[in-house]
VOBA-1610 file (N, C-alpha, C; in pm, whole numbers, padded with zeros to 5 digits, always signed):
BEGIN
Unk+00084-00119+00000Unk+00000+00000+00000Unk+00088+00124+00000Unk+00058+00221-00071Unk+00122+00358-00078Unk+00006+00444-00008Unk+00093+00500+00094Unk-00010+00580+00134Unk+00004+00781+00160Unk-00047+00827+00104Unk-00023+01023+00088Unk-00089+01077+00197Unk-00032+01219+00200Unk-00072+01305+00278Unk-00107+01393+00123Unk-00216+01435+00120Unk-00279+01517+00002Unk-00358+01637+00026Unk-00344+01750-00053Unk-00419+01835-00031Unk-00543+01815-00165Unk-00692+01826-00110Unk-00747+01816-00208Unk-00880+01877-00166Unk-00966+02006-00244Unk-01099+02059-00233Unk-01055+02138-00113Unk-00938+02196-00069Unk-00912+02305+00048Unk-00863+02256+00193Unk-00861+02075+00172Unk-00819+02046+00306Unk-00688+01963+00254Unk-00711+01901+00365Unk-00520+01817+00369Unk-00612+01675+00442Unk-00615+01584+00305Unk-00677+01426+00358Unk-00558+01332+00317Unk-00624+01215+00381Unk-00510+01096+00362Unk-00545+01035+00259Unk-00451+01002+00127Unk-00493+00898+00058Unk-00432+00761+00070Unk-00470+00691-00050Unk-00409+00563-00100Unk-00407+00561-00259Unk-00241+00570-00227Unk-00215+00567-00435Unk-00190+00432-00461Unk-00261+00438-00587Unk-00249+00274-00666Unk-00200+00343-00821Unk-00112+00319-00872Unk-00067+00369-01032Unk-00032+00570-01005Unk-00169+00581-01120Unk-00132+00680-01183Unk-00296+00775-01061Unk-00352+00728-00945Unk-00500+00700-00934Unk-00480+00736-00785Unk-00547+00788-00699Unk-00540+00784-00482Unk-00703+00787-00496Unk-00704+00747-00377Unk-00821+00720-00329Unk-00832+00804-00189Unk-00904+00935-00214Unk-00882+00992-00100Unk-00951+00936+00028Unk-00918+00934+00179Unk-00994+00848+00267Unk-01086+00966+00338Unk-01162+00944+00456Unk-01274+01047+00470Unk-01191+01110+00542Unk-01259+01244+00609Unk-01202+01354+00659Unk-01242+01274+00807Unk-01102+01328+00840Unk-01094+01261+01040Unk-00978+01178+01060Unk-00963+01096+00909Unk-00910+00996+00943Unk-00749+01062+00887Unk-00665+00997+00980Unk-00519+01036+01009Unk-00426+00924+00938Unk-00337+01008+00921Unk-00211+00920+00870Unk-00140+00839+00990Unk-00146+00847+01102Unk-00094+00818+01195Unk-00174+00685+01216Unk-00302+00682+01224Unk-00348+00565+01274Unk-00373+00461+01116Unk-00349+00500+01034Unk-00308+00398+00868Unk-00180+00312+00923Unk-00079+00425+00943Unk+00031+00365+01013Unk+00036+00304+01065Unk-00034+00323+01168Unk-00013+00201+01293Unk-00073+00071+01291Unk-00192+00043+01194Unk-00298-00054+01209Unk-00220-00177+01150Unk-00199-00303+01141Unk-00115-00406+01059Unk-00207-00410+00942Unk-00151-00467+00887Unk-00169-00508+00685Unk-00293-00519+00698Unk-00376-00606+00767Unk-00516-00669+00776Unk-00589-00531+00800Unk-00534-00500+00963Unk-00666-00349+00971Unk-00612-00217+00875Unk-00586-00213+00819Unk-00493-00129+00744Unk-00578-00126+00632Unk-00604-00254+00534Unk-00663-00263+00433Unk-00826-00242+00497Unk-00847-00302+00637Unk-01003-00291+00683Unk-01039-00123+00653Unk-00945-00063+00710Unk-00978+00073+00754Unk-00965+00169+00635Unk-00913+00169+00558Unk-00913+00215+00398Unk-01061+00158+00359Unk-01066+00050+00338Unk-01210-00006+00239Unk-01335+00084+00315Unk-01306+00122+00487Unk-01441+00162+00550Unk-01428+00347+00526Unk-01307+00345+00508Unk-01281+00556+00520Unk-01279+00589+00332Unk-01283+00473+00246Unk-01275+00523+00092Unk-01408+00635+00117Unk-01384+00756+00054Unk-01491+00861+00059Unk-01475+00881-00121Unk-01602+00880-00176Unk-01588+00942-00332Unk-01524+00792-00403Unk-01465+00866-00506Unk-01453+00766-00627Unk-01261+00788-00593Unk-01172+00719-00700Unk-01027+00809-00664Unk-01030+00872-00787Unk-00909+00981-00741Unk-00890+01100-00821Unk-00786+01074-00890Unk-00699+01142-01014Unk-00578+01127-01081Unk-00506+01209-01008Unk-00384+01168-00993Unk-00303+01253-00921Unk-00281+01364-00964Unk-00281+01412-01052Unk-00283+01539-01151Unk-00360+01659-01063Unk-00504+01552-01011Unk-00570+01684-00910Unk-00603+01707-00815Unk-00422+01638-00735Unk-00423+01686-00610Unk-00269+01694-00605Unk-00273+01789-00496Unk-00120+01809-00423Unk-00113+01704-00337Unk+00042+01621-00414Unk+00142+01591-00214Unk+00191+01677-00160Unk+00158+01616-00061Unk+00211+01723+00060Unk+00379+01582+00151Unk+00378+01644+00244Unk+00483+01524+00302Unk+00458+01457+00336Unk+00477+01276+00338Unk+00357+01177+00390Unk+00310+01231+00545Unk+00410+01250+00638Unk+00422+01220+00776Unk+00453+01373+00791Unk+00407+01403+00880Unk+00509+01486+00972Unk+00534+01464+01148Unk+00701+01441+01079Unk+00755+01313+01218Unk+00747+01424+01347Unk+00728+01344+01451Unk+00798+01472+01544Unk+00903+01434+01549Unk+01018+01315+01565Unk+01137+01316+01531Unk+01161+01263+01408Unk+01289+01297+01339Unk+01387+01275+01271Unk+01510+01279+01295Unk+01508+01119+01267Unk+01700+01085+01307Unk+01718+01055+01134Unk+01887+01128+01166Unk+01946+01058+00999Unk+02077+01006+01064Unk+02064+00885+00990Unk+02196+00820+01014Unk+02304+00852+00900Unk+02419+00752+00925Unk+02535+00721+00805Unk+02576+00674+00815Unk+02486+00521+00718Unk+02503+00402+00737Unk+02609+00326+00594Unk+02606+00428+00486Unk+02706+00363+00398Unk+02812+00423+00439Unk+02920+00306+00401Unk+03063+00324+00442Unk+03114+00427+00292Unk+03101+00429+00197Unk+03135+00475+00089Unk+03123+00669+00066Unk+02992+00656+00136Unk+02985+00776+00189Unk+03045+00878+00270Unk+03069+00807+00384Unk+03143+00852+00499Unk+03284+00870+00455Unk+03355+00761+00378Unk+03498+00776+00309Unk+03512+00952+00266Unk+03387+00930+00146Unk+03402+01081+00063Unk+03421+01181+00156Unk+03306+01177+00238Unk+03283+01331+00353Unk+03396+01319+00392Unk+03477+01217+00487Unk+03633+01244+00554Unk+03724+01304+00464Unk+03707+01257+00327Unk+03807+01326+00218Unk+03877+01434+00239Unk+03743+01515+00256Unk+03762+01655+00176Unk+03810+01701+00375Unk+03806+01631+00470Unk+03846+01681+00594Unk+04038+01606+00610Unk+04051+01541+00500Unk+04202+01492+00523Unk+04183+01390+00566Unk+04106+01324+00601Unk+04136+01146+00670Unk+04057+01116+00607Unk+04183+00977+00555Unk+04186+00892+00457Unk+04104+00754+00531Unk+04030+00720+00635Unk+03936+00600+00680Unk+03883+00658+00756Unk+03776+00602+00772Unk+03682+00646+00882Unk+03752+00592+01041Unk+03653+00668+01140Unk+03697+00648+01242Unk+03648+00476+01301Unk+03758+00420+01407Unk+03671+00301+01426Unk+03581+00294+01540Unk+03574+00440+01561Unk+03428+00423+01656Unk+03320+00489+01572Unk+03298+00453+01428Unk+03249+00463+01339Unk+03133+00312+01311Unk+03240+00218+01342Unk+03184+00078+01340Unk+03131+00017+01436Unk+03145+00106+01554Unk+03092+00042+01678Unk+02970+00058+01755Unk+02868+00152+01648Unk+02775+00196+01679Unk+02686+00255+01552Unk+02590+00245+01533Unk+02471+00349+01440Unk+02490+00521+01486Unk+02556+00597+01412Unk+02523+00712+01489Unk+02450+00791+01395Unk+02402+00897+01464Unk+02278+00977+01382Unk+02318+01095+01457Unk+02202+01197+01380Unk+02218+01350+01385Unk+02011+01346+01400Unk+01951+01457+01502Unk+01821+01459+01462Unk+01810+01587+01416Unk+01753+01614+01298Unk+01741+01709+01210Unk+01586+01791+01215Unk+01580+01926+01198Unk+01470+02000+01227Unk+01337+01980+01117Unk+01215+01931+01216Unk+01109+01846+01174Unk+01031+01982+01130Unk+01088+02117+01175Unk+00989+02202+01148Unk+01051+02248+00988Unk+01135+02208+00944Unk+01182+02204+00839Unk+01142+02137+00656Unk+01067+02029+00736Unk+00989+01918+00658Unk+00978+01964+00512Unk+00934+01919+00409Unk+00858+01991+00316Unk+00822+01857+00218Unk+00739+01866+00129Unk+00689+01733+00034Unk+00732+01770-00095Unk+00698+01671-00222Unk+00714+01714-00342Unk+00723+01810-00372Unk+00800+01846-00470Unk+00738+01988-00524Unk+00744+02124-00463Unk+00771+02120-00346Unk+00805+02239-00297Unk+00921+02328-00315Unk+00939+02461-00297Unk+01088+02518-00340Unk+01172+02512-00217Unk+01295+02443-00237Unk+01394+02482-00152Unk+01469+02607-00180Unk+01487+02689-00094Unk+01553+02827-00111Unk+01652+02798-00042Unk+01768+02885-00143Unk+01908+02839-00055Unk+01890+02935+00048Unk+01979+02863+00129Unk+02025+02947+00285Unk+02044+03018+00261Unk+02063+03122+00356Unk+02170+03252+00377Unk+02273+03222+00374Unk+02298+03315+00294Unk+02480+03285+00324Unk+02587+03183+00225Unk+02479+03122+00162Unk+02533+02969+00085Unk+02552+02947-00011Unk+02705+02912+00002Unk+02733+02928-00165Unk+02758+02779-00212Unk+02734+02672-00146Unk+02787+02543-00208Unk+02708+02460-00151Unk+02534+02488-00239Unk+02438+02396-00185Unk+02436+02226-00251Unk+02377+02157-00159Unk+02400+02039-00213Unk+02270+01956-00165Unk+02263+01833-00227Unk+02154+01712-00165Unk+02218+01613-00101Unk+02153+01496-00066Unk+02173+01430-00008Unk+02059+01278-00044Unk+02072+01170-00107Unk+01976+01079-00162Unk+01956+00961-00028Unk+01841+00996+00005Unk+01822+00851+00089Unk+01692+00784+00118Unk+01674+00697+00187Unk+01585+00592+00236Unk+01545+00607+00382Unk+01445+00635+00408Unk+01383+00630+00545Unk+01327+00550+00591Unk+01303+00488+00716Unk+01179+00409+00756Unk+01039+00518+00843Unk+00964+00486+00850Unk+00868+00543+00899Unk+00800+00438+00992Unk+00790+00481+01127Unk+00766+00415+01239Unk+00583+00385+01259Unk+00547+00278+01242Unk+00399+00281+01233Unk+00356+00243+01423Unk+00393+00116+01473Unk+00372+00150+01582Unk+00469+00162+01691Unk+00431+00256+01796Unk+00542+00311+01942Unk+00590+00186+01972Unk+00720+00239+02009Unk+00793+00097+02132Unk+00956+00161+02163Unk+00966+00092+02252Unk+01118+00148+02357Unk+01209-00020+02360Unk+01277-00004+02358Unk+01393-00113+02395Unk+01367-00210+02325Unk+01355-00201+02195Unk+01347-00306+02080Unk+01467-00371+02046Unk+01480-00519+02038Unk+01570-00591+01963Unk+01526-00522+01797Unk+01602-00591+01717Unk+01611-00526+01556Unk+01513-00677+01559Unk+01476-00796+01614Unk+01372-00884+01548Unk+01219-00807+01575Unk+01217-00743+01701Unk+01110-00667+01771Unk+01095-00564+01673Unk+01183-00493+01615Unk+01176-00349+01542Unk+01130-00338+01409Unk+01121-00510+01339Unk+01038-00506+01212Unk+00893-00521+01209Unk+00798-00520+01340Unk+00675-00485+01352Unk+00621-00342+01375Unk+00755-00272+01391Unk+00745-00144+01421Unk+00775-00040+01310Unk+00809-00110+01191Unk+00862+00016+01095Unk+00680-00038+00989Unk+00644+00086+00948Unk+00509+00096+00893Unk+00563+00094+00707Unk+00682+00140+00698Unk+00667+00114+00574Unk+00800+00220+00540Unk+00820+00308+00400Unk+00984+00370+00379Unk+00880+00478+00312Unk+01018+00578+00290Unk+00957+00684+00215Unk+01109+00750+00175Unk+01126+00891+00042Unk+01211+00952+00019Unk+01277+01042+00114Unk+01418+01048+00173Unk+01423+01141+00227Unk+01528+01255+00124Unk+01540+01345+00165Unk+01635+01414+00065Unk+01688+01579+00221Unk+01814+01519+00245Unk+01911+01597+00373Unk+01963+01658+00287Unk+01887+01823+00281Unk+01974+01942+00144Unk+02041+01971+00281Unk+02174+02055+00211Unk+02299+02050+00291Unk+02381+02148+00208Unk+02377+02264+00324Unk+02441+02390+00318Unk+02611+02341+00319Unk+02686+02329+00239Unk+02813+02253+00262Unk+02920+02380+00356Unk+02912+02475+00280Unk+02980+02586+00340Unk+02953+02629+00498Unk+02862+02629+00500Unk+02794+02694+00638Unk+02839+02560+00705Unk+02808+02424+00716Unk+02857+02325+00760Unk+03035+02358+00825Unk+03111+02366+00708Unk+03278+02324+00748Unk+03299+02408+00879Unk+03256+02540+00870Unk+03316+02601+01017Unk+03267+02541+01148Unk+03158+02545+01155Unk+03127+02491+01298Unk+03126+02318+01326Unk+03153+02210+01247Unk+03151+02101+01265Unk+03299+02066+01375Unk+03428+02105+01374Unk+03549+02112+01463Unk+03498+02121+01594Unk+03338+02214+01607Unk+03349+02251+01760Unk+03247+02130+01796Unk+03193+02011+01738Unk+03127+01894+01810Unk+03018+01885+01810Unk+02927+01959+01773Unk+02811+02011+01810Unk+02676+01972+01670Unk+02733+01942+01592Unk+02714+01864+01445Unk+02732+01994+01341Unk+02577+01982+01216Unk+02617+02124+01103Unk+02538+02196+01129Unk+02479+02205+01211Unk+02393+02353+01276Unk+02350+02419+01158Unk+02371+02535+01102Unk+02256+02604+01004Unk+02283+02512+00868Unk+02391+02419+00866Unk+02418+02328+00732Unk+02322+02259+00677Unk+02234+02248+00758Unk+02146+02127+00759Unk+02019+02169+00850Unk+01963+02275+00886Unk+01842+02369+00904Unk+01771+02401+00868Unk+01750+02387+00703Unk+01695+02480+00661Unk+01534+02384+00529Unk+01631+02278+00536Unk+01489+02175+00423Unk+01509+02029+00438Unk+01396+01985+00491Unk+01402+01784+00430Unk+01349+01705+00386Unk+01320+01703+00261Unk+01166+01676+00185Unk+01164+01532+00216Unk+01032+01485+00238Unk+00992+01379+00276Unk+00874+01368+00122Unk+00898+01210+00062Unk+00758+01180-00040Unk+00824+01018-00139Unk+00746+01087-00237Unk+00635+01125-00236Unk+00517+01055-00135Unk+00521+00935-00118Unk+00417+00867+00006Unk+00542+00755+00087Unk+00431+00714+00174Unk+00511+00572+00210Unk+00423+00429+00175Unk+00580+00393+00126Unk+00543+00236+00071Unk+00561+00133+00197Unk+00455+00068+00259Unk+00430-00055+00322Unk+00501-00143+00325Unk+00546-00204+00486Unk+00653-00264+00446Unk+00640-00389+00394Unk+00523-00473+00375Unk+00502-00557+00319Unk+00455-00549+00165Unk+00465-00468+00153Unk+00494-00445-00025Unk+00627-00440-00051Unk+00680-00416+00066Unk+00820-00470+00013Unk+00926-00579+00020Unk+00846-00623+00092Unk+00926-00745+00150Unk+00930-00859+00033Unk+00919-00857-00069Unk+00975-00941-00184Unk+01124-00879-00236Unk+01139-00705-00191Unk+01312-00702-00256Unk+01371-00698-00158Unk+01372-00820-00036Unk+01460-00792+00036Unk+01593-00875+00001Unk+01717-00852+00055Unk+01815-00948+00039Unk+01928-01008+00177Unk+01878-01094+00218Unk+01890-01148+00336Unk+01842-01040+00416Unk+01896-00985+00555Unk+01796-00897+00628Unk+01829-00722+00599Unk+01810-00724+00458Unk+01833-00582+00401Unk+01757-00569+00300Unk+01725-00436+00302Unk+01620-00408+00149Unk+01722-00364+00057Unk+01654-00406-00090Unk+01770-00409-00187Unk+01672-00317-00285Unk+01743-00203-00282Unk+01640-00140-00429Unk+01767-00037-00447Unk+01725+00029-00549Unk+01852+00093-00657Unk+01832+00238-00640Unk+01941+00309-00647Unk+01862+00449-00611Unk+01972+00564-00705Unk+01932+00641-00686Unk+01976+00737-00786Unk+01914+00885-00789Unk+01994+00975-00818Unk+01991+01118-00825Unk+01958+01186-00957Unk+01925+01263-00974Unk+01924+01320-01083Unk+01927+01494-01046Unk+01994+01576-01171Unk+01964+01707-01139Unk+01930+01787-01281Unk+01841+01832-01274Unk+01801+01874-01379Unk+01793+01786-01500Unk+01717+01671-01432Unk+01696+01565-01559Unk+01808+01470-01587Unk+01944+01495-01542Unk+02012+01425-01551Unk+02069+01368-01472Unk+02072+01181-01492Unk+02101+01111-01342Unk+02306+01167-01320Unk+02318+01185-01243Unk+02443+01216-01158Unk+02582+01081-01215Unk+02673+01182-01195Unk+02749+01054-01304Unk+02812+00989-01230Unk+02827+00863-01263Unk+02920+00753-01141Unk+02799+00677-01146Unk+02682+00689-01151Unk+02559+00569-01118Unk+02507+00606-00998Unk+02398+00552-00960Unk+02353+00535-00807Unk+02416+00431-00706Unk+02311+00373-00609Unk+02409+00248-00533Unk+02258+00208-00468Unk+02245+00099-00374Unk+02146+00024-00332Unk+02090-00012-00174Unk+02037-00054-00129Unk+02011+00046-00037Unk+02037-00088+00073Unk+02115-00164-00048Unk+02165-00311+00055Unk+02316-00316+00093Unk+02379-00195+00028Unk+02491-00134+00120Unk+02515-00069+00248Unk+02342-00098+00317Unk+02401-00047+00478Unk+02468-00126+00531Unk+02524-00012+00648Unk+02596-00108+00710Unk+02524-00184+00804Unk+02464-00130+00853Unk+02336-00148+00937Unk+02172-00200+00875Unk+02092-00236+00936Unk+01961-00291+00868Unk+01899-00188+00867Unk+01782-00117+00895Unk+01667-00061+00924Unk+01634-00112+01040Unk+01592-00225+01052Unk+01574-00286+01188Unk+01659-00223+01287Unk+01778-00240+01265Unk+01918-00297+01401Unk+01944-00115+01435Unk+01878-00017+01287Unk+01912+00122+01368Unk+01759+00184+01424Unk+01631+00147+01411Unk+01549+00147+01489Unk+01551+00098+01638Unk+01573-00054+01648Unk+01617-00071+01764Unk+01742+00035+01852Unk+01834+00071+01801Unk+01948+00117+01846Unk+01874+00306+01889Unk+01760+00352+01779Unk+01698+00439+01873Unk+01611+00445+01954Unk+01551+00303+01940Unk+01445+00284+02130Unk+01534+00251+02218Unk+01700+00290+02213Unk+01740+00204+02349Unk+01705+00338+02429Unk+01652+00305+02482Unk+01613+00439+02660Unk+01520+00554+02628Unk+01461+00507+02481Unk+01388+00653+02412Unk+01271+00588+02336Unk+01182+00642+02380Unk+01014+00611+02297Unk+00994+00640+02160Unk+00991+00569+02067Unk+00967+00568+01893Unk+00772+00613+01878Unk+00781+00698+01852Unk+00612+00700+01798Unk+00559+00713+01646Unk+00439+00677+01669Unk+00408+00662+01541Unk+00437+00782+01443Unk+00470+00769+01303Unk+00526+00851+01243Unk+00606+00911+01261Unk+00742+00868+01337Unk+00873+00930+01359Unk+00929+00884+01218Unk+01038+00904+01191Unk+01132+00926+01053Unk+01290+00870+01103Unk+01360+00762+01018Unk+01462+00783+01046Unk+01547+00732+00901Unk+01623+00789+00876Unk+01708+00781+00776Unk+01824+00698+00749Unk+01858+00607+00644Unk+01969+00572+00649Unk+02058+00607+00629Unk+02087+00747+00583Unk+02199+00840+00547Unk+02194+00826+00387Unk+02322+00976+00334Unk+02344+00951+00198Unk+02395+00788+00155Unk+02326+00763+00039Unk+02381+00670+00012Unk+02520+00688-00089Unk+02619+00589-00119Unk+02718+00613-00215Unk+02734+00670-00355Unk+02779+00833-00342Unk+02765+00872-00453Unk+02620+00894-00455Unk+02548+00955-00369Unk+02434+01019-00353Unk+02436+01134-00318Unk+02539+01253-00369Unk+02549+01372-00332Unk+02675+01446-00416Unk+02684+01550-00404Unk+02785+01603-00484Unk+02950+01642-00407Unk+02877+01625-00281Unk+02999+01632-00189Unk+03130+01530-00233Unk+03017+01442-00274Unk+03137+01330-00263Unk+03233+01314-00415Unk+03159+01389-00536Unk+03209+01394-00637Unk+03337+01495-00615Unk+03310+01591-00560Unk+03419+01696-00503Unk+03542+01661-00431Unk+03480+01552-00376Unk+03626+01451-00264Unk+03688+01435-00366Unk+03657+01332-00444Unk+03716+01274-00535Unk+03767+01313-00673Unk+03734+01405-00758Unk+03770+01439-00836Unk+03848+01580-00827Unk+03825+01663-00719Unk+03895+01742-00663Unk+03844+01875-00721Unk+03731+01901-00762Unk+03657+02030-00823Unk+03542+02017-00801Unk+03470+02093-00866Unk+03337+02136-00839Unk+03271+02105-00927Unk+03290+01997-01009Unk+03203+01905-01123Unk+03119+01781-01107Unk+03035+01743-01087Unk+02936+01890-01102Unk+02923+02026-01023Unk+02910+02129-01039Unk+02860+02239-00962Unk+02763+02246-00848Unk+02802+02297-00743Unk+02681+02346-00646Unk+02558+02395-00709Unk+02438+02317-00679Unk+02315+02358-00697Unk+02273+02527-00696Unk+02229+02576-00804Unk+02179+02735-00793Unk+02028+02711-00825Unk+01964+02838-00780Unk+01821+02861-00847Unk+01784+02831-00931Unk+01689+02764-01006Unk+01663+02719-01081Unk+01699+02563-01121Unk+01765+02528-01024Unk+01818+02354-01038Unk+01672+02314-01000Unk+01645+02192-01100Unk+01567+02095-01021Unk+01629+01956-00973Unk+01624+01890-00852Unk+01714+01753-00802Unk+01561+01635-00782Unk+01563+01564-00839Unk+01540+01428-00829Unk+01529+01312-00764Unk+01544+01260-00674Unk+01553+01118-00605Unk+01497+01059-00622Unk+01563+00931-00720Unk+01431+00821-00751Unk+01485+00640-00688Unk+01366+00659-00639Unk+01461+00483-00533Unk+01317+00370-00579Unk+01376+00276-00643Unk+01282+00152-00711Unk+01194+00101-00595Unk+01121+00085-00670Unk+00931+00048-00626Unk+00934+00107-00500Unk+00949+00266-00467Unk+00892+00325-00426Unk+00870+00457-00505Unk+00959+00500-00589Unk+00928+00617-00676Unk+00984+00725-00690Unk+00985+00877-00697Unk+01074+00971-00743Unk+01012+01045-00607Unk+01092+01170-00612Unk+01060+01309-00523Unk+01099+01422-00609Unk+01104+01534-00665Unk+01147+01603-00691Unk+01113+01751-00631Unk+01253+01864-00604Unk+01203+01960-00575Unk+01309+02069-00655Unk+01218+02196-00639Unk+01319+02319-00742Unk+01415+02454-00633Unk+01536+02436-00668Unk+01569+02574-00579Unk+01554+02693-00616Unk+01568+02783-00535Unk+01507+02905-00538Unk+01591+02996-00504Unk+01594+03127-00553Unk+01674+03209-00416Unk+01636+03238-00273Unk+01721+03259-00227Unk+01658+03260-00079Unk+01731+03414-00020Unk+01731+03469+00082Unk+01753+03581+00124Unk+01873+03612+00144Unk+01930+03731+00200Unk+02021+03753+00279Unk+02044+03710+00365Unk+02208+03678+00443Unk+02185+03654+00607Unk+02160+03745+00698Unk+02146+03765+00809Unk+02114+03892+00906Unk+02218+03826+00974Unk+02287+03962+00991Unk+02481+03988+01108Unk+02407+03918+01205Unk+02484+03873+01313Unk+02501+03832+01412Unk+02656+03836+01463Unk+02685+03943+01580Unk+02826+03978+01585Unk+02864+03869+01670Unk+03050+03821+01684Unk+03096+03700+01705Unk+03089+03724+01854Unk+03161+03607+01928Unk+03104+03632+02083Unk+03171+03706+02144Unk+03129+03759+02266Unk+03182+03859+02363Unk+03236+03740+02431Unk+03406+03814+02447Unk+03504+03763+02526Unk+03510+03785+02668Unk+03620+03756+02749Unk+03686+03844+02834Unk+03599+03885+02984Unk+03483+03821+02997Unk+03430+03869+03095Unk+03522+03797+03230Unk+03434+03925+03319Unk+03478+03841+03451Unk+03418+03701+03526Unk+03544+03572+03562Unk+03518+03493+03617Unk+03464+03478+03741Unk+03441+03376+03763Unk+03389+03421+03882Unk+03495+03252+03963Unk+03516+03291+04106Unk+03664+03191+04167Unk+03619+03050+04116Unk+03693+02949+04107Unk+03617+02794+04073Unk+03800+02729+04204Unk+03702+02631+04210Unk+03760+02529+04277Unk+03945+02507+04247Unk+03930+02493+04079Unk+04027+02483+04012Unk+04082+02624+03946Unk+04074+02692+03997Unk+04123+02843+03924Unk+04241+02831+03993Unk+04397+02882+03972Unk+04453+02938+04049Unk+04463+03052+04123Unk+04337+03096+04089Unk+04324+03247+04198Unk+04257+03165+04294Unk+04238+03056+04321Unk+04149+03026+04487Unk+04276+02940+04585Unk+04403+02881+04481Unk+04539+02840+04504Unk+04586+02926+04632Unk+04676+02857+04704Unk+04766+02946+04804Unk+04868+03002+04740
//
């Protein structure tokens, strides 16, 4: 089942896309509880909320399937992570890289669906994307094994982590992650595909589908990569975020760029700017098999507003360890 968040006749209803065709469901009924219901009440509760006939997609807006209250993105291909260290001088990743799923949670008030304009940041001169795979959490749970955590993912959807590259490099040294790098857009779409519609491309306990970029019509050169290069499952990094923390329905979590799913990484490697940083008027693409495309257009976006650097020098006040409290 594919299931939308749609705007249609002035409101924002839930559908169910089949082809080229949604079936909008009645007004009341939530994306959240589609999510949560299993395959059986899932299909019950669609057949009882079908309102009307379905419409062509042509005449309605997506909107973003979900809107998570969290979003975690991971970085789960190794191929990826290589590139990003590149361009920082280290040549392997770290090995407390391998010893854990780590993630970044990224601003949900940020969201946006198909079709919408991303406007570059302030300030930004070397915008970029980011191609990936999400799971979408259908029902809550805390302290999941990854066998426990495949009753809990409702199904995948597009994510796309645009990424201020510039604004990123300065403040990442101080620990804190890319702060306005990664602030500003995260399109979620076009719907989410069920995870039992997918469970025929899996390949041993990984989903295997093909994915790929495009910008302005044209797929990104080097190829795409698959989404059975995590390092990690979907499962094993769901579980790894209920350890001590509540998953709810329609949370979001990402598997990170995938390889050669961004331009950053063409830049590692070839050592220029070929392709170019995204400007106004780019349109970018993400299309990941049997679930479908996303596309959105950039825009200009504003000026930055100053913000002067920090005030130094004030007075301390004695600490334990100062040598002014010393004999």
């Amino acid at each position: 089942m594919r299931i939308a968040r749609i705007e249609i006749d002035g409101g924002t209803r839930v559908g169910v896309v089949d082809g080229e065709r949604v079936q909008p469901l009645a007004v009341g009924t939530t994306v959240e509880e589609v999510l949560a219901a299993t395959p059986a009440e899932r299909a019950d509760l669609v057949g009882k909320a079908a309102e009307g006939g379905p419409r062509p997609l042509s005449e309605v807006r997506l909107l973003a399937p979900v809107r998570p209250g969290t979003l975690r993105d991971y970085i789960t291909f190794e191929e990826h992570l290589e590139g990003s260290l590149k361009l920082l001088g280290r040549t392997a990743p770290p090995q407390e890289w391998y010893e854990q799923p780590v993630f970044y949670f990224s601003n949900t008030n940020a969201v946006i669906g198909p079709d919408e304009p991303v406007a570059v940041p302030p300030g930004c001169e070397r915008l970029d994307f980011e191609l990936e795979l999400a799971a979408v959490v259908g029902k809550p749970g805390k302290d999941l094994t990854p066998e426990q955590a495949a009753d809990h993912i409702a199904g995948y959807t597009l994510f796309n982590d645009w990424s201020a590259r510039d604004l990123m490099a300065p403040v990442i040294p101080v620990g804190l992650g890319p702060v306005k790098g990664k602030d500003f857009a995260n399109t979620l779409g076009p719907w989410v595909v069920t995870s039992d519609e997918l469970a025929p491309h899996r390949r041993d306990d990984r989903l295997a589908l093909e994915m790929h970029a495009e910008v302005n019509g044209v797929p990104l050169p080097g190829g795409g990569d698959t989404s059975a290069n995590m390092a990690w499952s979907f499962e094993e990094i769901v579980a790894y975020a209920s350890r001590g923390a509540e998953l709810r329905t329609g949370d979001v979590l990402a598997a990170g760029t995938c390889g050669a799913g961004c331009l950053l990484e063409h830049w590692a490697h070839l050592g220029d700017e070929a392709p170019p940083p995204l400007r106004p008027g780019d349109v970018v693409t993400l299309v990941v098999e049997h679930i479908g495309s996303v596309s959105n257009r950039v825009v200009a976006g504003v000026e930055p507003v100053a913000i002067p650097k920090a005030r130094v020098g004030q007075v301390r006040r004695p600490r334990p360890w100062s040598s002014a409290t010393r004999g």
